[in-house]
TORKOL-942761 format. One line per field, with one value per residue (C-alpha): residue in one letter; chain; z, x, y. Coordinates in steps of 0.5 Angstrom, whole numbers, plus 500, padded with zeros to 3 digits. Example, Ala and Ser with C-alpha at 12.3 -4.5 7.8 and 13.67 -1.06 7.14 Angstrom:
// TORKOL-942761
code = A_S
unit = A_A
w = 516_514
u = 525_527
v = 491_498
This chain:
// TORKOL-942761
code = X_X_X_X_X_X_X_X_X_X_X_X_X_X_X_X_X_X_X_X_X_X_X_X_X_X_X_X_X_X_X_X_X_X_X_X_X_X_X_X_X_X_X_X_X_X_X_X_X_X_X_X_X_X_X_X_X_X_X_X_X_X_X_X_X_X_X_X_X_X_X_X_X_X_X_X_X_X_X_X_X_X_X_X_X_X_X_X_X_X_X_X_X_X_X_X_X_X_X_X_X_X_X_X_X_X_X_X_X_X_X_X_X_X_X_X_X_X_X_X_X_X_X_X_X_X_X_X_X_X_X_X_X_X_X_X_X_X_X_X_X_X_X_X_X_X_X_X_X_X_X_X_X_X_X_X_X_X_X_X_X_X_X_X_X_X_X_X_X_X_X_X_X_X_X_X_X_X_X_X_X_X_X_X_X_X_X_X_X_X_X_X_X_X_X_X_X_X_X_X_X_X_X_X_X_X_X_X_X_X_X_X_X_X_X_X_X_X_X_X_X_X_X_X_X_X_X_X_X_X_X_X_X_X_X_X_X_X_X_X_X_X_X_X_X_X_X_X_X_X_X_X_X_X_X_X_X_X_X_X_X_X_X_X_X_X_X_X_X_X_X_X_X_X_X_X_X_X_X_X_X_X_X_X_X_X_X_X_X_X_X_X_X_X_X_X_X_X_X_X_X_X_X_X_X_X_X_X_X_X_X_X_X_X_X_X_X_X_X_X_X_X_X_X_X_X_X_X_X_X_X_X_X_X_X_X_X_X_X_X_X_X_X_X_X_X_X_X_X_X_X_X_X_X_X_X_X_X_X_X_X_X_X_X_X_X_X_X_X_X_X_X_X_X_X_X_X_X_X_X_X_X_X_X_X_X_X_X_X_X_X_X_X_X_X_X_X_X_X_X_X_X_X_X_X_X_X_X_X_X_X_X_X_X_X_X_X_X_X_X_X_X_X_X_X_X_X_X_X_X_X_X_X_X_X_X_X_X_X_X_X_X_X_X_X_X_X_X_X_X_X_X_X_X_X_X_X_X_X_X_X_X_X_X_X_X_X_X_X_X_X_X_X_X_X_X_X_X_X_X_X_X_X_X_X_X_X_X_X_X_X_X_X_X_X_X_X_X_X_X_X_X_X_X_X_X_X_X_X_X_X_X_X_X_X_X_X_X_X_X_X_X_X_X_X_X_X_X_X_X_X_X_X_X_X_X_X_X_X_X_X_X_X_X_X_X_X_X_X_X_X_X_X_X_X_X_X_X_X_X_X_X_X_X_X_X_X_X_X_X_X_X_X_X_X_X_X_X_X_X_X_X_X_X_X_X_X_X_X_X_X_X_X_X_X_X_X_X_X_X_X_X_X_X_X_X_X_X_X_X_X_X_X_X_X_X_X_X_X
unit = A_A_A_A_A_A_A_A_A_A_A_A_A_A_A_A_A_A_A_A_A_A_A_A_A_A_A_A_A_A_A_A_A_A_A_A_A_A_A_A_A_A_A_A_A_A_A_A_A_A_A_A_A_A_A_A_A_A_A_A_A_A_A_A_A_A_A_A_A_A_A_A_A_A_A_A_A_A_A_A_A_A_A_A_A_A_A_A_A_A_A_A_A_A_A_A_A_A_A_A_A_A_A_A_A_A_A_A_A_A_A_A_A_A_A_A_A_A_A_A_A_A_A_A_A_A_A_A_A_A_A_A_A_A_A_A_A_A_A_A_A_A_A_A_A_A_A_A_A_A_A_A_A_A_A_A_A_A_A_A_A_A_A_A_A_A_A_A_A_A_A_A_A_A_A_A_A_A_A_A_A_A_A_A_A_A_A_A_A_A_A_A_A_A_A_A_A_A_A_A_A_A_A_A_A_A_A_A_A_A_A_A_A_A_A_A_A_A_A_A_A_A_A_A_A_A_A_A_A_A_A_A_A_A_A_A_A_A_A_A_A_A_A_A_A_A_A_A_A_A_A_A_A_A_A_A_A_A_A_A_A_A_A_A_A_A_A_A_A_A_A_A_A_A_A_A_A_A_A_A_A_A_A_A_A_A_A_A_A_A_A_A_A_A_A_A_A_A_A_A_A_A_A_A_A_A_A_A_A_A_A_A_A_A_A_A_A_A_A_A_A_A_A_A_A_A_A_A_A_A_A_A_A_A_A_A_A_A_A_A_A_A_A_A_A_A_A_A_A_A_A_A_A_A_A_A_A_A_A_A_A_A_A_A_A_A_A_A_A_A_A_A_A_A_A_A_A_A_A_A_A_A_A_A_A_A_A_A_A_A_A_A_A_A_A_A_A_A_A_A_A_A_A_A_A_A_A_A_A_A_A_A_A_A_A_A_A_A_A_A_A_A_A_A_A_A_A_A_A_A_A_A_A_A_A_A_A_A_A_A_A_A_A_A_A_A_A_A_A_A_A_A_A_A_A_A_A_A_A_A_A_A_A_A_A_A_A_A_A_A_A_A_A_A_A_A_A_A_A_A_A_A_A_A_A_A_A_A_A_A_A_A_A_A_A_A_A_A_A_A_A_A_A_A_A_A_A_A_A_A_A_A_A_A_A_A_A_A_A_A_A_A_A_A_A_A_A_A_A_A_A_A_A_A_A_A_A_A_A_A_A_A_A_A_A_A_A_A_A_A_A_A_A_A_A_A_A_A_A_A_A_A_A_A_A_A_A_A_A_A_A_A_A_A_A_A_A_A_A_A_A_A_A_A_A_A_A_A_A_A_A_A_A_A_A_A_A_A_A_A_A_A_A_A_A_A_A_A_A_A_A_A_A_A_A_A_A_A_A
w = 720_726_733_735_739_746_749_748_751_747_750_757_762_769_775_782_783_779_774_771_772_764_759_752_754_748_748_745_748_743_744_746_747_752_755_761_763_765_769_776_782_782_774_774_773_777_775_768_770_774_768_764_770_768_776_775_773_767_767_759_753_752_754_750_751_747_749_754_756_763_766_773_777_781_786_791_797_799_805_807_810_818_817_809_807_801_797_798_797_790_788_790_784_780_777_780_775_773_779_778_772_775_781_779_777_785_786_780_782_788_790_784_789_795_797_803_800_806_811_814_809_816_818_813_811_806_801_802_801_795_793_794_790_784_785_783_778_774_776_774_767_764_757_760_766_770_775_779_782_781_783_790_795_790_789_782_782_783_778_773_773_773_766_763_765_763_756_755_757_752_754_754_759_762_767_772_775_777_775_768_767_768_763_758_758_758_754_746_747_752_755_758_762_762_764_764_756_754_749_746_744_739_742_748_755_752_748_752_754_747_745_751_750_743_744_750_745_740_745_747_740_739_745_743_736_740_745_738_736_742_742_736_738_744_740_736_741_745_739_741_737_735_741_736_731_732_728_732_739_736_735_742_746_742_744_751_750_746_753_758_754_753_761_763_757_760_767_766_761_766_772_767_766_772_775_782_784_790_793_795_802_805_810_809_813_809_815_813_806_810_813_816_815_815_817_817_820_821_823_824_826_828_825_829_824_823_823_818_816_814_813_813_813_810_810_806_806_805_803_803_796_795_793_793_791_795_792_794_796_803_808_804_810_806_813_818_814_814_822_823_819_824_831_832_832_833_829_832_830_826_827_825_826_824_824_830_828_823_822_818_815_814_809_813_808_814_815_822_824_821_827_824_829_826_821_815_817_824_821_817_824_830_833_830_825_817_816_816_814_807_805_809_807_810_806_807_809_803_798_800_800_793_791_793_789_795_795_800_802_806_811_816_815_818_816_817_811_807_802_801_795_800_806_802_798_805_809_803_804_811_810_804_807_811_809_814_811_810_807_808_803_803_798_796_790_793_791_788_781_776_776_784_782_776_782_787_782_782_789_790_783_786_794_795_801_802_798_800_796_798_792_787_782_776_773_779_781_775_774_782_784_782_786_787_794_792_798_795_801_805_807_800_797_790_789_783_780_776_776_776_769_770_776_771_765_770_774_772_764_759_759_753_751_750_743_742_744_739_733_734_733_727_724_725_722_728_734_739_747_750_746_747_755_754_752_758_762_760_761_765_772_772_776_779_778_784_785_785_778_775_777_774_767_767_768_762_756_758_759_753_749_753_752_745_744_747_743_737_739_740_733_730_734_731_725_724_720_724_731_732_729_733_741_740_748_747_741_746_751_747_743_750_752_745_748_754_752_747_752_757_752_749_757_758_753_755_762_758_754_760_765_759_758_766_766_760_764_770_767
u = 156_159_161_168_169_172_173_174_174_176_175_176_176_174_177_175_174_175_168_169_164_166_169_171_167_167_164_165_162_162_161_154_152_146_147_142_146_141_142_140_145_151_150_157_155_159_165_163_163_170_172_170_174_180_180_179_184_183_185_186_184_184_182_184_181_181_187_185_178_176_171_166_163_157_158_152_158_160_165_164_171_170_171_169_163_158_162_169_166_163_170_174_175_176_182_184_186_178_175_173_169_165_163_158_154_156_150_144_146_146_139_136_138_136_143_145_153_155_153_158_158_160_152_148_144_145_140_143_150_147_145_152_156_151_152_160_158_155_159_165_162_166_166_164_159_157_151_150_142_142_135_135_132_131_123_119_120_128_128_124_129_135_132_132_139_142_138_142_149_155_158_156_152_152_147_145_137_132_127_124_121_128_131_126_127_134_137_138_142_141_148_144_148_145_149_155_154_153_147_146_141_142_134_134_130_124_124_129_122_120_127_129_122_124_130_129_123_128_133_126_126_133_133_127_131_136_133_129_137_139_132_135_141_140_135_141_146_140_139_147_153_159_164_170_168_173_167_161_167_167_159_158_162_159_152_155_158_150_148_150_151_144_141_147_144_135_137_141_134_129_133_133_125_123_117_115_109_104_098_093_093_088_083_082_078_072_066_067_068_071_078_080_077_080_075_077_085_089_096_102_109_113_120_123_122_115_109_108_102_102_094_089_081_084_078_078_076_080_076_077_082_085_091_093_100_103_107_110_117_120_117_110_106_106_110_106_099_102_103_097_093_097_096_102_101_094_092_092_084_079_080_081_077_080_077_079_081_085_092_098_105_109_115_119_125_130_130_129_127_132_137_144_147_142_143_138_135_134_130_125_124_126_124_128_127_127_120_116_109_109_101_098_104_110_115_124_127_132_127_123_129_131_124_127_133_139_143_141_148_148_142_147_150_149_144_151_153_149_148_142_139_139_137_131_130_130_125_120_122_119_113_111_110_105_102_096_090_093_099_105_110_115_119_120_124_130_136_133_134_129_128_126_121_118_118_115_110_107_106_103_098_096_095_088_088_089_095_099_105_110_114_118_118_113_113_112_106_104_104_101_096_089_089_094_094_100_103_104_106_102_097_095_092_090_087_087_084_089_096_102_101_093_095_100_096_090_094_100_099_105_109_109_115_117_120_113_109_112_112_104_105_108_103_098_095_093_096_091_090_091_097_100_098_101_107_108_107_113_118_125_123_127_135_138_147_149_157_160_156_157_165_165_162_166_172_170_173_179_179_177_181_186_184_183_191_193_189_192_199_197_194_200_205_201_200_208_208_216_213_211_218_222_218_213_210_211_206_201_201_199_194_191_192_188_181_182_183_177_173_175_173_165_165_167_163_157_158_158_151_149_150_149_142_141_143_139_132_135_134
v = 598_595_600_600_594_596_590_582_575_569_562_563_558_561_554_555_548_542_543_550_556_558_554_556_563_568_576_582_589_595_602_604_597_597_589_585_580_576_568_564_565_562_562_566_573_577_573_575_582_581_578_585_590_585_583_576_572_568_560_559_564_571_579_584_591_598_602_607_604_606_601_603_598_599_593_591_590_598_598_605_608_612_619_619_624_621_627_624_618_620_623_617_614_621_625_630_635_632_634_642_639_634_638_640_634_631_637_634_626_626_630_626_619_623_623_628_629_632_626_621_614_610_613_611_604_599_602_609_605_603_610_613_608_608_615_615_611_615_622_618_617_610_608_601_602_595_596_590_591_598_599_596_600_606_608_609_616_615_609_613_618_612_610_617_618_612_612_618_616_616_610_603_600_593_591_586_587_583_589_586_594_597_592_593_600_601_595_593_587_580_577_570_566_559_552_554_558_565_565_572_576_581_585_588_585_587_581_576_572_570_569_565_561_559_556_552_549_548_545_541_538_537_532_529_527_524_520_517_516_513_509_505_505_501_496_493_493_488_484_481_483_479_483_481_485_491_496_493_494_501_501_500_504_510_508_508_515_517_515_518_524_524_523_529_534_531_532_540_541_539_542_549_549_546_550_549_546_548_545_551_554_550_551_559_562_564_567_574_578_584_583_591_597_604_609_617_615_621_620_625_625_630_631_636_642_640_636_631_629_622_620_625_622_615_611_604_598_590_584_578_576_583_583_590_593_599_605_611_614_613_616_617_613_605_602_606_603_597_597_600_594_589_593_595_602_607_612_619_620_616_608_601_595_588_581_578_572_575_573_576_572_578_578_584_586_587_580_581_574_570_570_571_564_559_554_554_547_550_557_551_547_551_544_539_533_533_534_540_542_545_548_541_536_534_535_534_540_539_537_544_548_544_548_555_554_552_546_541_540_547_545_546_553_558_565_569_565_568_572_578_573_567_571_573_567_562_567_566_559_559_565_560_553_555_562_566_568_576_575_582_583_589_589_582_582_585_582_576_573_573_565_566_573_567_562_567_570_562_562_569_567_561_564_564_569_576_580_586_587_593_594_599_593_596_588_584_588_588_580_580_584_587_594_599_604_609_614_620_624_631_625_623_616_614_608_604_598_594_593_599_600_601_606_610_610_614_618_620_623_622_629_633_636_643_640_636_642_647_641_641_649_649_645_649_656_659_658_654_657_650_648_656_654_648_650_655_649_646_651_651_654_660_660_665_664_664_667_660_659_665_664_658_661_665_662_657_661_660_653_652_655_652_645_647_649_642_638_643_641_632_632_635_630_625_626_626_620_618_619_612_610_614_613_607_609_617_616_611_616_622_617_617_625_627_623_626_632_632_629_635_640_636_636_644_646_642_646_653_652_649_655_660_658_657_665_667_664_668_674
């Protein structure tokens, strides 16, 4: 049986131009549905998702949505309000009569995010901007939740904990996200916007490759047989045919109409499954195998409340052809070891010996060496000319960019034009023509497309150099490095051969549950000491209620029951079987009062268990 349906287009037609970003667009979404919407820039996606808030206006067709649906949209652009803490922020969007029920929640969202709720939104840096805005999303709690990047600028640990809390969220989720491994684990069905069409996929991310892959190859075939058509088409109107004859006119035009048709639909298809081609880097320096060496490095710094270790007797070797992926969380000591390695900082003891003739191109996620003033074409040739140097070959500033998915006609705007996206796509651009013999990447996949992370994946794969990737970006590591260094703080490094998923398996063990644990008990005769240890493992630290909690359980009670009394007083308005008849709007209104009000008490009740088993651990 299918979930009730929440919200509806039908035949839209989107117009910024004369050619349209949607024509004859039509889609559901049902309640509990987990959607990846997955497309190349500028395919439409947050039109698509305007379309679902209902800001943007429809050309043609229909929108219909369930009465009484709240809508929440985590967008990427946060314009923080002078004077506005990180709390008011997150409670901006919040009712008021609901706001004492979601107090609590600012608190566990917000430490979750590293959010500091008392801070000055007008202070913080983009990535916190983010972590704000995703944060009063999820305390809002919509029907339909649209996240927009979600995961730019958290780290593993904050994405892990993201994935846990959106697989056990009530609402429906609708997600734009490079992070292929995020996709994977939250979502069950697929929203694929290619060529001004919206194909959809009844399975989740997890099998939109095969998926995709099958229709491009149906789509393959499909056009080979027409091309055979077409063929035989062609041969009989060059045999010469009687122009007089009305069905022979008719004929003609047709296989003109076939055609043309034909190159357009060939040309969109190669444009859509077009892989870029590289040569390898050249000349790569090849008289030493060892590039760096880290040889028992301590390096701190003082925080002002104390000293933080960073490093303490690091030592580690990098050869020739490594390609190693960087973990950790912010602050953990990746940045410090990647300015170590290119001499931009000392290590307080121990030291660092490099190659001399060792040489860095470094992909700085702050995008520093893209001045804001110059165009795109002057951050390629900073000397002018149409030509630059491309691996060893010269190549048309506009047929690279083509490469790196830009249109030539916008060589000449500026870098302050830009979006993130493009910003990070053209430093690519500049990095990759011409790539030293150490190669440094943090944090590339900010704000890219998954049809550049496949573009990017290439050139990365056939880079003969050495390969340091910082990166939050489970599957891109995966796909990109052999050898995992992971920051886990306190001066501790774990070093790892394989990708993310090699380092998971070693050093971080699937958790047992409490619920799991007692399964394992209940199917044995005699309790075994390791699983009764286990099980004490798994416990719920002990919390203390503070005064303001144990006043808000006590005060839960009352406000259940009269949540209860209210909601007793709406059913008996409406099951008055007159009621519409007599007051269409008044009927509306109540409708929409009873779900809140049922949703207030599942709320209020969820509250008072949790703070009663907080009290029960407590003593």
């Amino acid at each position: 049986m299918a979930s009730p349906l929440l919200l509806s287009v039908k035949d839209a037609m989107v117009r910024y131009t004369e050619t349209p970003v949607f024509e004859n667009l039509s889609f559901n979404i049902h309640q509990g549905s987990r959607i990846a919407l997955v497309g190349k820039n500028g395919a439409g996606k947050s039109t698509l998702m305007n379309l679902v808030t209902g800001v943007q206006d429809l050309d043609a067709g229909e929108r219909w949505e369930e009465f009484g649906v709240s809508i929440g949209y985590l967008r990427q652009d946060i314009i923080p309000k002078e004077g506005q803490t990180v709390f008011e922020y997150i409670f901006s969007e919040i009712k008021e009569e609901d706001k004492d029920l979601h107090t609590y929640k600012v608190d566990k969202v917000a430490n979750a995010l590293q959010l500091d709720t008392s801070a000055q939104m007008t202070i913080l840096s983009g990535g916190q901007l983010r972590r704000a805005g995703l944060a009063r999303a999820l305390v809002e709690e919509p029907d339909i939740l649209l996240l927009d990047e979600p995961t730019n600028h958290l780290d593993l640990e904050v994405i892990e904990w993201l994935e846990g809390y959106l697989k056990s969220y009530r609402g429906t989720i609708v997600c734009i996200s490079h992070d292929r491994a995020f996709l994977a684990n939250i979502t069950t069905q697929v929203f694929w916007l290619d060529r001004g069409s919206l194909r959809v996929s009844p399975r989740g991310f997890k099998y939109f490759e095969q998926w995709s892959t099958e229709l491009l190859e149906q789509e393959e075939r499909s056009l080979k047989n027409r091309k055979q058509i077409v063929g035989m088409e062609m041969e009989w109107a060059n045999r010469g045919v009687k122009a007089r004859v009305k069905r022979n006119v008719r004929r003609l035009a047709l296989v003109k109409e076939m055609r043309d048709q034909l190159k357009a639909d060939e040309s969109a298809f190669r444009r859509a499954t077009k892989k870029i081609e590289l040569q390898p880097l050249q000349d790569l320096e090849k008289s030493s195998k060892i590039v760096a060496e880290f040889y028992n490095v301590y390096k701190s710094f003082d925080d002002g409340e104390r000293k933080k270790t960073i490093l303490d007797k690091f030592s580690y070797r990098i050869q020739r052809g490594d390609r190693i992926g960087i973990l950790g969380a912010n602050g953990s000591g990746k940045t410090t070891f990647l300015k170590m390695l290119i001499g931009a900082l000392e290590p307080d003891q121990g030291r660092v010996k490099k190659r001399k003739e060792l040489e860095f191109s470094y992909f700085d996620q702050k995008r520093e060496d893209l001045d804001p003033d110059f165009t795109i074409k002057k951050i390629l040739s900073p000397s002018g000319g149409d030509y630059i140097n491309v691996m060893g070959k010269e190549r048309h500033v506009c047929g690279y960019l083509k490469d790196f998915m830009f249109d030539p006609s916008r060589v000449y705007d500026k870098v302050s034009q830009l979006s993130g996206g493009q910003k990070n796509r053209l430093m690519l651009a500049k990095i990759l023509a011409n790539p030293k013999t150490c190669l440094i990447m943090d944090e590339p996949t900010n704000d890219l497309d998954m049809d550049t992370l496949d573009m990017l994946e290439e050139i990365l794969l056939q880079y003969k150099g050495t390969l340091i990737i910082v990166s939050h970006d489970r599957n891109f590591l995966d796909q990109t490095v052999t050898r995992i260094l992971a920051f886990e703080g306190d001066g501790k490094v774990q070093s790892c051969v394989g990708g993310y998923s090699d380092y998971l398996e070693k050093f971080k063990p699937a958790k047992t549950t409490e619920k799991e644990v007692k399964k394992k008990i209940s199917k044995t005769s005699k309790s075994d000491p390791k699983i009764t240890d286990q099980v004490e493992t798994v416990k719920k630290p002990v919390v203390k209620l503070s005064y303001k909690l144990q006043r808000e359980l006590n005060q839960l009670p009352d406000k259940i029951k009269k949540i209860q009394t209210l909601i007793e007083e709406s059913s008996a308005l409406l099951s008055d079987g007159e009621y519409y008849n007599r007051d269409p709007d008044s009927f509306h209104e109540t409708s929409k009062k009873l779900i809140e009000q049922q949703t207030k008490l599942e709320r209020y009740e969820n509250r008072w268990l949790e703070l009663e088993e907080m009290k029960e651990n407590s003593l």
